[in-house]
C-alpha positions as CSV (number, residue, x, y, z in Angstrom):
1,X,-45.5,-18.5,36.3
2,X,-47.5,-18.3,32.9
3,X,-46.8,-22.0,31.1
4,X,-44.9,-20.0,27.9
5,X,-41.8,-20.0,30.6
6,X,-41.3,-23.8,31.2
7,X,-39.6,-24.6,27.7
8,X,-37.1,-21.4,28.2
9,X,-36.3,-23.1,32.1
10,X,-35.9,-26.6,30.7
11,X,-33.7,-25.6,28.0
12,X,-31.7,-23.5,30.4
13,X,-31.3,-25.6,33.1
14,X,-30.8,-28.8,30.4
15,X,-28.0,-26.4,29.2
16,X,-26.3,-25.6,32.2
17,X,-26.3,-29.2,33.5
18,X,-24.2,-29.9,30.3
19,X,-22.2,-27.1,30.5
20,X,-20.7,-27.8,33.8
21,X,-20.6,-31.7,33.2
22,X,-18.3,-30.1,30.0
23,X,-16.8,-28.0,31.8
24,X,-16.2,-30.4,35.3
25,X,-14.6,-32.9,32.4
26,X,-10.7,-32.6,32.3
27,X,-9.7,-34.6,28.9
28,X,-12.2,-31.8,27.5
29,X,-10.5,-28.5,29.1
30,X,-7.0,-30.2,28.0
31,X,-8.7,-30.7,24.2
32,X,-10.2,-27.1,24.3
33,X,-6.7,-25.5,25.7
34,X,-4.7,-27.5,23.0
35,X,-7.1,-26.5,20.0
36,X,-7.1,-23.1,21.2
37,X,-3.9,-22.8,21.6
38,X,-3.3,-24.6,17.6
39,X,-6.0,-22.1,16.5
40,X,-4.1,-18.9,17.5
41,X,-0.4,-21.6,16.3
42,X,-2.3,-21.3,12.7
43,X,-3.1,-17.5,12.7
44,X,0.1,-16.5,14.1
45,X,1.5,-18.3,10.6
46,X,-1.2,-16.9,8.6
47,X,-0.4,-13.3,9.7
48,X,3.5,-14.0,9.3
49,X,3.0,-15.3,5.8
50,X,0.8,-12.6,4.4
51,X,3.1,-10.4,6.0
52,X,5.9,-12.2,4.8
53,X,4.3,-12.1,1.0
54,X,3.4,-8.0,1.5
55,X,7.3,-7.5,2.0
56,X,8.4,-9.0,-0.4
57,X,6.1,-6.9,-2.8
58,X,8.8,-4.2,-1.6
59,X,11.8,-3.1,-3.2
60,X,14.9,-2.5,-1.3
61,X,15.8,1.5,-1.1
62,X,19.3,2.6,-1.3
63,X,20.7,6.1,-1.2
64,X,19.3,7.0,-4.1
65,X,17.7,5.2,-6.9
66,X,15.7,5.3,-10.1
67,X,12.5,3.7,-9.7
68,X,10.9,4.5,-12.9
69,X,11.0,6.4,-15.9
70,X,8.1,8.2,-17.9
71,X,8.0,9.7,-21.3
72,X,4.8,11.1,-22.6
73,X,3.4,12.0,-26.3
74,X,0.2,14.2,-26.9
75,X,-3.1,12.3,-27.9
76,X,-4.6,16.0,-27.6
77,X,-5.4,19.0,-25.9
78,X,-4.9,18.1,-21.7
79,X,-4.7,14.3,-22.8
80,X,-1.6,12.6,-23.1
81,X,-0.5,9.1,-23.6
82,X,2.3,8.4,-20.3
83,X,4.7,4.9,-20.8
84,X,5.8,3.9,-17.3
85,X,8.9,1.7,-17.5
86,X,9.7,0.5,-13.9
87,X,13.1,0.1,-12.9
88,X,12.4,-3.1,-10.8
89,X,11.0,-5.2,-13.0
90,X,11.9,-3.7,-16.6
91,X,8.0,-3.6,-17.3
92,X,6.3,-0.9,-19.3
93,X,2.8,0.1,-18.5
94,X,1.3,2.3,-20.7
95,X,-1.4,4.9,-19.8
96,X,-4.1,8.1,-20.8
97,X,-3.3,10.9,-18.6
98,X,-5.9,13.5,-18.7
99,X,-4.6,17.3,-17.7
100,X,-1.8,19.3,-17.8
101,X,0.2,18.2,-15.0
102,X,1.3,14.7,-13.5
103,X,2.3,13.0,-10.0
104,X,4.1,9.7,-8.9
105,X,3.5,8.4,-5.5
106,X,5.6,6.0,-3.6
107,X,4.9,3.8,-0.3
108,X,7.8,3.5,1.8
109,X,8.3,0.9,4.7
110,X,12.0,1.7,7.1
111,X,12.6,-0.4,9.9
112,X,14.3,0.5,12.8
113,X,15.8,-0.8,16.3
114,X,16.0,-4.3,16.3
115,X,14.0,-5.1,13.6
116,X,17.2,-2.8,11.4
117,X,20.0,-4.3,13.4
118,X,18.9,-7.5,12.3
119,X,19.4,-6.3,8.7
120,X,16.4,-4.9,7.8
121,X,16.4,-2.4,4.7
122,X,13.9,0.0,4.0
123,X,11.6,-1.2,0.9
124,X,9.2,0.8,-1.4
125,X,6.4,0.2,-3.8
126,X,4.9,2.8,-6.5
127,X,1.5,3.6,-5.2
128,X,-0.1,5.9,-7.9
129,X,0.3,8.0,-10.8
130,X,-2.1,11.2,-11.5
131,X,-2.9,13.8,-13.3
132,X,-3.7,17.4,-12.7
133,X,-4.9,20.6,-14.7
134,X,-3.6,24.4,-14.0
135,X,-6.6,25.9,-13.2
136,X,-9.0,24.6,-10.6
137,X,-11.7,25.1,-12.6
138,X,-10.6,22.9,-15.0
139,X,-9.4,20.5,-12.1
140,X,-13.4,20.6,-10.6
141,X,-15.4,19.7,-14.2
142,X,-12.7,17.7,-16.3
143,X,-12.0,14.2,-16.2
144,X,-9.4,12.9,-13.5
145,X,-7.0,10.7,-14.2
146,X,-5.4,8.2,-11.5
147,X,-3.6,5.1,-11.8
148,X,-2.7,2.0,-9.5
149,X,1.0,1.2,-10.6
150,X,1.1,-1.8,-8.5
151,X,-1.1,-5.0,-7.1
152,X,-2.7,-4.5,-3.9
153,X,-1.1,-6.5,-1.0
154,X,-3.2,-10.1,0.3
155,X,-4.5,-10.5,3.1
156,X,-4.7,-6.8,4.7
157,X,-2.5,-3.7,3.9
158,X,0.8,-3.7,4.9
159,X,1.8,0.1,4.6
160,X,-1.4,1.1,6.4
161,X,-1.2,-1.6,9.1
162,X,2.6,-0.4,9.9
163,X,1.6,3.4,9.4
164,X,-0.7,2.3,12.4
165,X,1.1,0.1,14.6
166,X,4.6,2.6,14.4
167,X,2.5,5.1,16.5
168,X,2.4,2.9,19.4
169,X,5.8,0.6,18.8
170,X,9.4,2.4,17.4
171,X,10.1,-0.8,15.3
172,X,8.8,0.1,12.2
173,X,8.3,3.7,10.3
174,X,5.4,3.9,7.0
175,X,6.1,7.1,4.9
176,X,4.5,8.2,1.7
177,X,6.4,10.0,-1.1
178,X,5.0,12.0,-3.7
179,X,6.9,13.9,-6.0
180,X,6.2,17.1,-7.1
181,X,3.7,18.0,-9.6
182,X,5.2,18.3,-13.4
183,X,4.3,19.4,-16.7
184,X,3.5,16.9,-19.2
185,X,4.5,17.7,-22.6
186,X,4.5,16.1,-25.8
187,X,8.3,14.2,-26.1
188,X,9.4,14.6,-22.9
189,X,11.0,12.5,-20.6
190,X,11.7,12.1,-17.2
191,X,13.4,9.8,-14.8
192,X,12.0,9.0,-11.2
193,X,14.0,8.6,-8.1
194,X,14.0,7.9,-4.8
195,X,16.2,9.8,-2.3
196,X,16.2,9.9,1.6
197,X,14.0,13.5,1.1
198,X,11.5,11.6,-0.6
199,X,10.7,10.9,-4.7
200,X,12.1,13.3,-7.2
201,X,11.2,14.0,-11.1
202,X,14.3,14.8,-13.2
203,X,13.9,16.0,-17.1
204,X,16.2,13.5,-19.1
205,X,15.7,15.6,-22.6
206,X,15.4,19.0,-23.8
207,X,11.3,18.5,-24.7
208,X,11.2,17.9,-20.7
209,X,13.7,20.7,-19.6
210,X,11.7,23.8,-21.9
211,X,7.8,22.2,-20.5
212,X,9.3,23.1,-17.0
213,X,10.8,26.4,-18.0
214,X,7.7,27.4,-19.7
215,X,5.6,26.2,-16.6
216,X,7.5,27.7,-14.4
């Protein structure tokens, strides 16, 4: 046995001698079990109150309702300025769109089983707004536009952890909803809502109505 060896033997045997006089020692297992067992106590009630914060970050969904509306005015050509007014909390956000088209997106959390005989109510939370252009051309070498229209949840991501965990239990469903793409146009407004089929984009002047007619 080349002398290099001895240290590494001493340490391990030094090391297993207090392992098992540790381990052999029953006021220690009882510590360890209790502080493990308060360890997973305190992430259990982490979890739940991130969780519990993430929720409430999400509106209630009824039949149908507006959740925002949007009216736009021409900076120039394939750039328009877009003011968001959310239904929720009666804040405007104001934006630069770039293209010719635009998009809302909407995260939507339903619960189901237990968890909705309990009186849990399907919640949502506007994810994104973005722009588009007509030709994909323009769509490949022009600037994109995309906006975040709400704060990110703490902690982890509650749509995409229940988007994961719904495949294995039937508690809870994720869904995302995105409306369908609109022409932007200088004047018009539109109204945002939120129906059981998902988000949909109604013209609420005659600027709005004649860009979609002349789209389509």
């Amino acid at each position: 046995m080349q002398w290099i060896t001895a240290p590494f033997a001493i340490i391990s045997v030094l090391a297993l001698v207090a392992s098992l006089f540790m381990l052999l020692n029953k006021e220690w297992i009882v510590g360890w079990v209790k502080g493990s067992i308060g360890m997973v106590l305190l992430l259990i009630a982490v979890i739940m109150g991130l969780t519990a914060l993430n929720v409430n970050g999400y509106q209630p969904v009824r039949d149908e309702i507006t959740v925002a509306t949007i009216s736009f005015d021409k900076v120039e050509r394939q750039l328009y300025k877009a003011n968001i007014v959310i239904a929720s909390s009666g804040s405007e956000i104001p934006f630069e769109i770039h293209g010719d088209l635009w998009q809302i997106d909407a995260r939507v959390i339903k619960w189901k089983g237990l968890l909705a005989s309990l009186g849990g109510k399907p919640g949502y939370k506007l994810d994104r707004i973005q722009g588009r252009y007509y030709t994909l051309e323009d769509e490949r070498s022009k600037p994109r536009s995309v906006y975040a229209l709400s704060n990110p949840d703490i902690g982890f991501d509650l749509w995409s952890s229940i988007d994961s965990l719904s495949r294995h239990i039937q508690w809870f469903d994720a869904e995302y909803g995105s409306g369908t793409f609109l022409p932007m146009a200088d004047g018009a407004l539109f109204t945002v809502q939120l129906t059981p089929d998902g988000l949909i984009a109604r013209p609420e002047n005659d600027r709005a109505n004649i860009a979609i007619k002349e789209w389509e």
